[in-house]
PyMOL CGO cylinders between C-alpha atoms (Angstrom):
from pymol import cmd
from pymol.cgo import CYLINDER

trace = [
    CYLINDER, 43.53, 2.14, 46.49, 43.15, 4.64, 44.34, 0.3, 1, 1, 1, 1, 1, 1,
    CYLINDER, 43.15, 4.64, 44.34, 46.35, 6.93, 43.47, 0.3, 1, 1, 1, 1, 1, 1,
    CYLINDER, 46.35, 6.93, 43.47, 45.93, 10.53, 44.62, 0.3, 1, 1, 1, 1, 1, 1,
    CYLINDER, 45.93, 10.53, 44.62, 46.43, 12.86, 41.27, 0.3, 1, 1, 1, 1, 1, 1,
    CYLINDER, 46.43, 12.86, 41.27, 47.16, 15.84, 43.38, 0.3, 1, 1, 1, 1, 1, 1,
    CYLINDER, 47.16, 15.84, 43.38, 49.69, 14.03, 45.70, 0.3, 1, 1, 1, 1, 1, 1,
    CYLINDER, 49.69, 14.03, 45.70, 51.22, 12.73, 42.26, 0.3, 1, 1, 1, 1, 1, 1,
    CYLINDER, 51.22, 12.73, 42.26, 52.39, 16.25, 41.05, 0.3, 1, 1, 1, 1, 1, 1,
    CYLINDER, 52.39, 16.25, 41.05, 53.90, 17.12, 44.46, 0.3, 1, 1, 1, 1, 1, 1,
    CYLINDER, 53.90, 17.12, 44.46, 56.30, 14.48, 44.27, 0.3, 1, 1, 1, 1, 1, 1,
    CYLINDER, 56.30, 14.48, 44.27, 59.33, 12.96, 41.73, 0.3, 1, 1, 1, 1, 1, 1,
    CYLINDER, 59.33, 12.96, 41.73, 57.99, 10.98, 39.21, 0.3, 1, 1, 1, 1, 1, 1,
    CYLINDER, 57.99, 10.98, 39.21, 60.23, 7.67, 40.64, 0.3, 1, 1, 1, 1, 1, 1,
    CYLINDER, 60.23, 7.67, 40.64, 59.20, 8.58, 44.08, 0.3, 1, 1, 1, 1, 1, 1,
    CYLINDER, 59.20, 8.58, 44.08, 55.53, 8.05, 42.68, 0.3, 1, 1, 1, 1, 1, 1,
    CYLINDER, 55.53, 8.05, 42.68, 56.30, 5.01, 41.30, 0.3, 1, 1, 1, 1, 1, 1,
    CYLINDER, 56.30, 5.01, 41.30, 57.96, 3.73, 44.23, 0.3, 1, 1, 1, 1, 1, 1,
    CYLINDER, 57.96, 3.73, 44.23, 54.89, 4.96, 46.27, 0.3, 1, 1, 1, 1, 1, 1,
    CYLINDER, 54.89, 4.96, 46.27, 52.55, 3.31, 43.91, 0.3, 1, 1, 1, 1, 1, 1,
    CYLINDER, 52.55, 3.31, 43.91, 54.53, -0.23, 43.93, 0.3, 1, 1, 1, 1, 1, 1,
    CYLINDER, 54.53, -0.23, 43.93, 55.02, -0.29, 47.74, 0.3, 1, 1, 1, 1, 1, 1,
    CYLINDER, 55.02, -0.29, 47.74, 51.01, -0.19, 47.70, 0.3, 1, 1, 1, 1, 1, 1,
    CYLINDER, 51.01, -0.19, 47.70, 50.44, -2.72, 45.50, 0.3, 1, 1, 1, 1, 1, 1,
    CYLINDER, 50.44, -2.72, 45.50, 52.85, -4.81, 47.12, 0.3, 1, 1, 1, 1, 1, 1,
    CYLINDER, 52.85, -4.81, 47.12, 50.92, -4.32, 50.58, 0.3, 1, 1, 1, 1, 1, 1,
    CYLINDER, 50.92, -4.32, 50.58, 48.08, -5.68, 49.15, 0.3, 1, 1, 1, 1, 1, 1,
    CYLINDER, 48.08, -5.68, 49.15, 49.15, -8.29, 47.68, 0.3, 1, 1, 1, 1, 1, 1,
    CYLINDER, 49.15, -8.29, 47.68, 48.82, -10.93, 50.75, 0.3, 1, 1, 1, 1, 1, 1,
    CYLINDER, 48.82, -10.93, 50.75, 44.96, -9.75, 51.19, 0.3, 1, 1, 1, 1, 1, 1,
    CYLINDER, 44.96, -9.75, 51.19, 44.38, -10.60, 47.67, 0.3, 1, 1, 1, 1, 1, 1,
    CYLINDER, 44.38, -10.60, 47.67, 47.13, -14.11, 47.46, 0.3, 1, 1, 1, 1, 1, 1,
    CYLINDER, 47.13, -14.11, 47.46, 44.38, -15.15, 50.66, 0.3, 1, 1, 1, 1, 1, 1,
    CYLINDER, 44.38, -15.15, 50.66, 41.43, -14.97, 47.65, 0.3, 1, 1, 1, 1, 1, 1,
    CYLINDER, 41.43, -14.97, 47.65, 42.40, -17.52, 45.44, 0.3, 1, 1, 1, 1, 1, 1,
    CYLINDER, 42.40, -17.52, 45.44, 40.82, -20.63, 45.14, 0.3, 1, 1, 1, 1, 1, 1,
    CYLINDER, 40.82, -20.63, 45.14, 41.15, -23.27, 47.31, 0.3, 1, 1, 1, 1, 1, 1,
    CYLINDER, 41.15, -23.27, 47.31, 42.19, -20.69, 50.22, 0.3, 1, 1, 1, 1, 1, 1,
    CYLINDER, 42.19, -20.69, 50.22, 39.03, -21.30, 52.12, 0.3, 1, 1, 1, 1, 1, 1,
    CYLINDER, 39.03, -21.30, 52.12, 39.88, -24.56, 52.66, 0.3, 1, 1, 1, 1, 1, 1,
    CYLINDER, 39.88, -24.56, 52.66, 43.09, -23.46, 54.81, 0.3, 1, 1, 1, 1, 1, 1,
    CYLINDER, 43.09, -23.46, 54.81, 40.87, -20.88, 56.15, 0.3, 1, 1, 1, 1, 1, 1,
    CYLINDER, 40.87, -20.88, 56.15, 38.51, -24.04, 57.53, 0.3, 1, 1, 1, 1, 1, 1,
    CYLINDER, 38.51, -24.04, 57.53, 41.46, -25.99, 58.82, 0.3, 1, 1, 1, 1, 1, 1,
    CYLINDER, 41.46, -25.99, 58.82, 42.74, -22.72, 60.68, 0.3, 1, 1, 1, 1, 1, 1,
    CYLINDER, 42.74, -22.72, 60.68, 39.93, -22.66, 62.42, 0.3, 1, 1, 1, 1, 1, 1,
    CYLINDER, 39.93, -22.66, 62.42, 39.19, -26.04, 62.82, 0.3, 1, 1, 1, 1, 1, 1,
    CYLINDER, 39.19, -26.04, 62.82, 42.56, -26.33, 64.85, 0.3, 1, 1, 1, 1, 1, 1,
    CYLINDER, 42.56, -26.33, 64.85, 42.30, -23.28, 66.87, 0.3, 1, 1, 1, 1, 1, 1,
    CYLINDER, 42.30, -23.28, 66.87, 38.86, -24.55, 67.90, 0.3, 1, 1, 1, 1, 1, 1,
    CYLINDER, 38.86, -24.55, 67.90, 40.16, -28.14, 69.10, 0.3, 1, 1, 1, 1, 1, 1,
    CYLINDER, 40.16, -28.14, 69.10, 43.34, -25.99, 70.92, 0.3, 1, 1, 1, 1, 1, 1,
    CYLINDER, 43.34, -25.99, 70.92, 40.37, -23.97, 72.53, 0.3, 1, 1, 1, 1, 1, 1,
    CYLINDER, 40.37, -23.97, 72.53, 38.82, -26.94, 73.96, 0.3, 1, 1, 1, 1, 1, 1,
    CYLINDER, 38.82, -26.94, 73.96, 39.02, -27.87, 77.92, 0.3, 1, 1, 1, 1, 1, 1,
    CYLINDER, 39.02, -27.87, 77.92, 40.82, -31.21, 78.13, 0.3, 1, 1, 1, 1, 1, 1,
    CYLINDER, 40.82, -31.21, 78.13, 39.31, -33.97, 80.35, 0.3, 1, 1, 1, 1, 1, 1,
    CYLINDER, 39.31, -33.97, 80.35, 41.16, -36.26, 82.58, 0.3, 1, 1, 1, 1, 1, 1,
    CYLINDER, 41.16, -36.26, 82.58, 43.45, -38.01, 80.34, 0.3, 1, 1, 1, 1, 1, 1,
    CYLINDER, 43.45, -38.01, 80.34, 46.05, -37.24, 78.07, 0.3, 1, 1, 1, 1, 1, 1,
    CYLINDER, 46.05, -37.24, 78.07, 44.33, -37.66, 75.18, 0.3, 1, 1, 1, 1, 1, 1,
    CYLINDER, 44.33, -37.66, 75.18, 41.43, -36.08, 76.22, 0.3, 1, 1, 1, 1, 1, 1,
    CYLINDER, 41.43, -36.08, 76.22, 39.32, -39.01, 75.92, 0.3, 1, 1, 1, 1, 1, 1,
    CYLINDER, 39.32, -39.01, 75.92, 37.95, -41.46, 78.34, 0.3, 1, 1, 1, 1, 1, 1,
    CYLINDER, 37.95, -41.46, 78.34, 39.20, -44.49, 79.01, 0.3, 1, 1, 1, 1, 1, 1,
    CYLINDER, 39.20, -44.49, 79.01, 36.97, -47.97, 79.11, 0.3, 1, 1, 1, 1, 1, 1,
    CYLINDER, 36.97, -47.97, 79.11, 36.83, -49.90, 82.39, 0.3, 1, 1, 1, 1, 1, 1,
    CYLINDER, 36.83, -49.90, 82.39, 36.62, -53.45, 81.26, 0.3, 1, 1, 1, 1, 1, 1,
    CYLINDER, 36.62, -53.45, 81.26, 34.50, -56.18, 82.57, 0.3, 1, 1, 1, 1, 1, 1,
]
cmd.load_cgo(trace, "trace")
């Protein structure tokens, strides 16, 4: 985000500053979820809230049980 000369001048030069860190420290999660290796947590994420979205069957487990012979 670029800084704003004109807003600059309007205010204290530590209010600026404070301003300008506050920014960077906002983005600072959107750019620690770019690193390598991330998508990999991005995949398992997913992964689980696709299993959580699936309809169970009968059994606890969700899987079937075998009727044996």
């Amino acid at each position: 985000m670029p800084d704003d000369p004109a807003r600059d001048d309007e205010l204290d030069q530590r209010e600026a500053a404070r301003i300008r860190r506050r920014d960077q420290d906002a983005d600072a999660a959107g750019r620690d979820l770019m690193r390598p290796g991330m998508g990999k947590v991005f995949k398992q994420i997913r992964d689980a809230q696709a299993k959580a979205a699936r309809p169970e069957s009968g059994t606890k487990s969700g899987r079937t049980r075998r009727r044996r012979a």
